[in-house]
N, C-alpha and C positions, 0 to 999 in steps of 0.2 A: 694447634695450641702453642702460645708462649712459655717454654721451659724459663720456671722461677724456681730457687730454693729457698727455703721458710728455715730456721735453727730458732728455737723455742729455750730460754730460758727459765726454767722451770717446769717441774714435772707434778707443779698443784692441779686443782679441778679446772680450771681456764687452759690450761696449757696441754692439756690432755686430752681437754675436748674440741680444742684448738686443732692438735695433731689431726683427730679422728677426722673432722671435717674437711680439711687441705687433702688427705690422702683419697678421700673420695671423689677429688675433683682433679686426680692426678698429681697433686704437688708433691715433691719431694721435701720431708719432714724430716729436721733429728729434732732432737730434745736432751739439752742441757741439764741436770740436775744436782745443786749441789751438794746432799746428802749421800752418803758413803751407799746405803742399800733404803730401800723400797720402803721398811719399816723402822730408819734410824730413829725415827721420833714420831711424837704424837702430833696429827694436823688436826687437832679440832674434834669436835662431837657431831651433831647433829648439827640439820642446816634449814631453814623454811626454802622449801622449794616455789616461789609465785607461779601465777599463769606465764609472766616473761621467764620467767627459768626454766621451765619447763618447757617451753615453747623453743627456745635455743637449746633444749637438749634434744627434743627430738629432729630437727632440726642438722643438729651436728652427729649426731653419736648413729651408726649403722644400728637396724631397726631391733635386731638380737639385745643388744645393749642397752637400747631406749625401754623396750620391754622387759627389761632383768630390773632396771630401776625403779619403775613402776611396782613391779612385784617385791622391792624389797621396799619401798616408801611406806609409809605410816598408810592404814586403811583410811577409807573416807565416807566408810559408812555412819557416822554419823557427824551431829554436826560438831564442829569446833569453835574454841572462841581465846581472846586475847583479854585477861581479865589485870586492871590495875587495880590494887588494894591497899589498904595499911600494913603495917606491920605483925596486927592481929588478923589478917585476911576479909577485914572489913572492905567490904567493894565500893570501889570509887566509881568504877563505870567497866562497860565491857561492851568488844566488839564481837559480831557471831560470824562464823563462817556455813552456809550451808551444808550439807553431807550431802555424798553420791553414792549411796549402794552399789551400783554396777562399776566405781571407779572410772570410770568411762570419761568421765568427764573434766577433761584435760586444764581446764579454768581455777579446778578447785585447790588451792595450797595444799602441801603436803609435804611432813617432813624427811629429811634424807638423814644418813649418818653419812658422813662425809668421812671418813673411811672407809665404810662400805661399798660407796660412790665411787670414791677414787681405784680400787681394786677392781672396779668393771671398767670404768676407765683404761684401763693401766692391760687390759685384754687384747692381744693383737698389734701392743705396741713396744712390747720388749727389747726386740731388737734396735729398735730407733731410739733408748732412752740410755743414757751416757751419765750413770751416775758416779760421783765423786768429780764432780766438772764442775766447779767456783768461780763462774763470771767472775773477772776483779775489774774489767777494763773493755773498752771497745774501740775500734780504729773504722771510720765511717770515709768511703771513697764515692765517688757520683753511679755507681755500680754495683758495691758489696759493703759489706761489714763482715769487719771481723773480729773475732773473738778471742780473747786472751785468758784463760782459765790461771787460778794458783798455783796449778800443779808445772805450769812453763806449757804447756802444750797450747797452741789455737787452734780456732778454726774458721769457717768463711761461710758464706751466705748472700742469696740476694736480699733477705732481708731478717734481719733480727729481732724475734717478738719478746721482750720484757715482762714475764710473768712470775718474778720472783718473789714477789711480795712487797710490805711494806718495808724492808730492810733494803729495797733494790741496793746494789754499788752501781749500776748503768743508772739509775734516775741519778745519784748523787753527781754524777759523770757529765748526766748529758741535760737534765736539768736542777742544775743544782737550785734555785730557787724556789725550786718545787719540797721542798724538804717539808714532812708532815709538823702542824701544828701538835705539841702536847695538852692532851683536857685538860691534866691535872688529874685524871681518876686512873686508878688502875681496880682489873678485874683478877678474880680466883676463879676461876673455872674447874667443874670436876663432874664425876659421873657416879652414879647409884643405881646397883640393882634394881629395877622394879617389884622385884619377887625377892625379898631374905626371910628365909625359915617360916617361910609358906603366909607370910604375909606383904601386903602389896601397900609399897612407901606412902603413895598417892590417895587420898580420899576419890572416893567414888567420882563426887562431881566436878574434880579437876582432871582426871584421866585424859582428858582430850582440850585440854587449855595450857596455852601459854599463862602463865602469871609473873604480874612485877610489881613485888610488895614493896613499898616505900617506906624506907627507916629513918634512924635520925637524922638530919639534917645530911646529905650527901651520900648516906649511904642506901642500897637495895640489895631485894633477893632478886632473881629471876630462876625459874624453873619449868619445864616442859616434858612429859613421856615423849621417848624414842620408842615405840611399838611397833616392828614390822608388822605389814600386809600379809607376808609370808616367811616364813625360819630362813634366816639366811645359807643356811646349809642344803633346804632340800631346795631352797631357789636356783641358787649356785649348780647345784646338779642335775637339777631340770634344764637347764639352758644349756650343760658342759662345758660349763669353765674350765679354765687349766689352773686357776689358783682356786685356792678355800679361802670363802669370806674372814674374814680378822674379827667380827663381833660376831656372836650369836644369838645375843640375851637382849631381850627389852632392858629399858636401863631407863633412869631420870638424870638428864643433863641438868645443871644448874649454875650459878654463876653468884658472885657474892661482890658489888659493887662499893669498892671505899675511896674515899679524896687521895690524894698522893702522900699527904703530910700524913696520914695515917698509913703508909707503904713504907717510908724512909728506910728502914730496917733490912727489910724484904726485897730491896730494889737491886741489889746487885748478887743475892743470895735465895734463887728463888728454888729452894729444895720440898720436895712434894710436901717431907711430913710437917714443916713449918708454916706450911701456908696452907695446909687442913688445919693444924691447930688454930690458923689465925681467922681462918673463916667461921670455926664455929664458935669461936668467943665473939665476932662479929656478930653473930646470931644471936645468942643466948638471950635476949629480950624479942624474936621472933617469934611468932606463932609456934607452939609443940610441933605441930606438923612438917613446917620448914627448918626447924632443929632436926627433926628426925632425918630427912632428908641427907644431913650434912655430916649426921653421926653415923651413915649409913655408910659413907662415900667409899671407894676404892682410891689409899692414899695416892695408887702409882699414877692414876689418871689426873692430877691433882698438876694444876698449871697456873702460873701468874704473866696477864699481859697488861702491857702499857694500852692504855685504850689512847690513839692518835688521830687525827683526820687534817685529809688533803689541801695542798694551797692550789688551786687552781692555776693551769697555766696563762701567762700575762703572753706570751708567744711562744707558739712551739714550731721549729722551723719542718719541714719535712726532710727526711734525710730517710737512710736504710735502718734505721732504727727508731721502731713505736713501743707502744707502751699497751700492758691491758692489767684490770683488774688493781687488787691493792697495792701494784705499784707505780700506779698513777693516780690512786680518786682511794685510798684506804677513807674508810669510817668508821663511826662507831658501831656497836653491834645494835642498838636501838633504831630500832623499825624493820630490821633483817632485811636490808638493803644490800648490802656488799658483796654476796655471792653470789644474787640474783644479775646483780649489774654487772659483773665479771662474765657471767655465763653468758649475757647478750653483748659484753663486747667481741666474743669470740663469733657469734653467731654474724655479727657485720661484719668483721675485718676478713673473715670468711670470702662471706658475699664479694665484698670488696678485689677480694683477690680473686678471686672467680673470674671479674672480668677483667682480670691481666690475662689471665690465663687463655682467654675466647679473643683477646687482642680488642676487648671490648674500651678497655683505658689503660694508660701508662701506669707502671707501677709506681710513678711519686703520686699521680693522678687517686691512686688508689689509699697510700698509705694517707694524703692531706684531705681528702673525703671523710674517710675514716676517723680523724683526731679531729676535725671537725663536728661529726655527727656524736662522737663517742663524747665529748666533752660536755654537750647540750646535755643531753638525759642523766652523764652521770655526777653531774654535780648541782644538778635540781636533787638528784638522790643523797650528795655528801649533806646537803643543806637542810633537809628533811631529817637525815638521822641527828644533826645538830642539835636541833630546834628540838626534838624528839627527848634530846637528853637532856636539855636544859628542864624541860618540863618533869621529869623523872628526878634531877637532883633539887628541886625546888629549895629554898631556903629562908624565902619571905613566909617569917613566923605565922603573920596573919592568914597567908594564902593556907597557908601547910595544915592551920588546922582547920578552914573553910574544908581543904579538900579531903583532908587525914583523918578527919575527926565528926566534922559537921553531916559529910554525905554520907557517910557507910552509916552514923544513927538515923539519917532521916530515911533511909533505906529500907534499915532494919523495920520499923514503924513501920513502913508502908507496905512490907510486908508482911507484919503480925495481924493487919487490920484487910 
């Protein structure tokens, strides 16, 4: 076997499950991370897990860990669906997903908390994970990369994997051309109970649906149940993990989508309880239900992002330094594309490097396959969430009430009748 070393920039879901797979194939792994401890900050709620993400997770992650996920993922006994509405929960249209009682069935979506995820992840990898280590800079030779942290320290590698996100300083470095477009919309993100004072947030027949109500002119709600398969406490202890899961509780993820010029305020001052206030006055012409929702939230979970996406690269040369996930192909969260794509660039660049390692191909052979292959699929997927959210902010008055207005009544009718 060809001894290569891998240094991972980031200790998100990609770069973890990154590790996990390289170390099964013998390679030598650290992992960079630039937050001070494991829990400095919040990465996100829930995640839709597809048949590709799924498939790259088991894939990469030893069979203990693939099967912990499973057992903590949303059940899938029954079936699920993706419902767009108005703002009164009038239905525009809706996708079904089938159910699997026996879970078995590895095809069917399902959601993850992606902290949850990340803590099984993050098992067996302690001692390789280098936190308070701030990429600022990279130095690329025909052989190595290396690495220059904030702190003055570096280090070195055959080859340096970019998974830090959409804020990379190595993309801004190494392709600067590549710098994410802005929508113009930014999101509020935050999480609720499923369960307060013995009542459950959710109406019965949305428990197992995605919904994205359409408001006025640019703005939405989105919201989804996080419901594990199984308590993440007795799962955790069924398997013998060394950590205790970080969520315990079903909770509703939800999201409150506004144009930027309604952000202005909020953009450089993004404090939880200001932007709970600002989501539920966003609401207050929403449906009771998705009010309640919002009036429910837990302010601490309460996040505002720039929603951005990818420019494509025009030439990316092959060097000791690639790229995976949002910090090369970031998108919008419309169509739950981005973390699915992330988890299969890791499941290739894998592969890829597998046959450096068998002396199967050179390792530029491997990195320019890879950014090849990785570019094809994932920016058919930047261009889907696109087009995705264009459809969701609609603003041609005519369209808006054809779709807002005219279908959830002829709907209604054809149901009464």
């Amino acid at each position: 076997m060809s001894k290569i070393s891998v240094a991972i920039a980031g200790a998100g879901l990609s770069g973890l499950c990154l590790a996990h797979s390289l170390l099964r194939e013998g390679i030598d792994v650290q992992i960079y991370e630039r937050d001070q401890a494991v829990d400095s900050r919040r990465q996100g709620y829930r995640i839709t897990v597809d048949k590709h993400g799924i498939t790259a997770l088991q894939q990469c992650l030893p069979s203990r860990l693939f099967d912990l996920f499973l057992a903590t993922a949303s059940p899938t006994d029954q079936d699920s669906y993706f419902r767009l509405t108005n703002q009164k929960l009038g239905e525009v249209f809706k996708f079904s997903f089938k159910g699997d009682p026996s879970g078995s069935d590895l095809r069917i979506p399902r959601q993850a908390d992606r902290q949850t995820l990340r803590t099984i992840m993050l098992e067996g990898l302690h001692h390789r994970i280098h936190f308070g280590k701030q990429v600022i800079r990279a130095e690329v030779t025909s052989k190595d990369a290396f690495l220059h942290f904030s702190d003055g320290d570096s280090a070195h590698a055959s080859l340096l994997v970019c998974a830090e996100g959409v804020h990379s300083a190595l993309r801004k470095q190494l392709l600067p051309e590549c710098e994410p477009e802005d929508t113009n919309y930014w999101a509020i993100y935050g999480r609720s109970l499923l369960v307060q004072k013995d009542r459950i947030l959710v109406p019965d027949w949305l428990k197992t649906s995605g919904v994205h109500a359409i408001g006025p002119p640019g703005r939405g709600f989105f919201f989804t149940t996080m419901a594990f398969r199984e308590a993440p406490q007795k799962a955790f202890a069924r398997f013998g993990m060394e950590q205790s899961p970080p969520i315990l509780d079903d909770y509703v993820m939800w999201a409150v989508l506004l144009p930027k010029e309604q952000f202005v305020e909020f953009q450089n001052n993004l404090r939880s309880e200001e932007l709970l206030q600002l989501a539920r006055k966003t609401t207050q012409d929403f449906h009771p239900d998705l009010q309640s929702i919002v009036e429910s939230a837990d302010v601490n979970y309460t996040m505002g992002v720039n929603l951005r996406v990818a420019r494509k690269p025009v030439s990316w040369p092959i060097s000791r330094v690639t790229f995976m996930g949002d910090a090369v192909h970031v998108m919008p969260p419309t169509g739950s594309h981005g973390g699915n794509t992330a988890l299969c660039d890791t499941a290739l660049l894998s592969e890829k490097l597998k046959a450096v390692s068998f002396h199967e191909a050179s390792l530029d052979q491997a990195i320019g396959s890879y950014q090849k292959d990785m570019i094809k699929y994932s920016f058919r997927q930047v261009e889907a969430s696109k087009v995705m959210m264009k459809r969701l902010t609609i603003k041609n008055p005519l369209m808006r009430w054809a779709m807002l207005s005219a279908v959830p009544w002829i709907r209604s009718m054809t149901n009464k009748n």
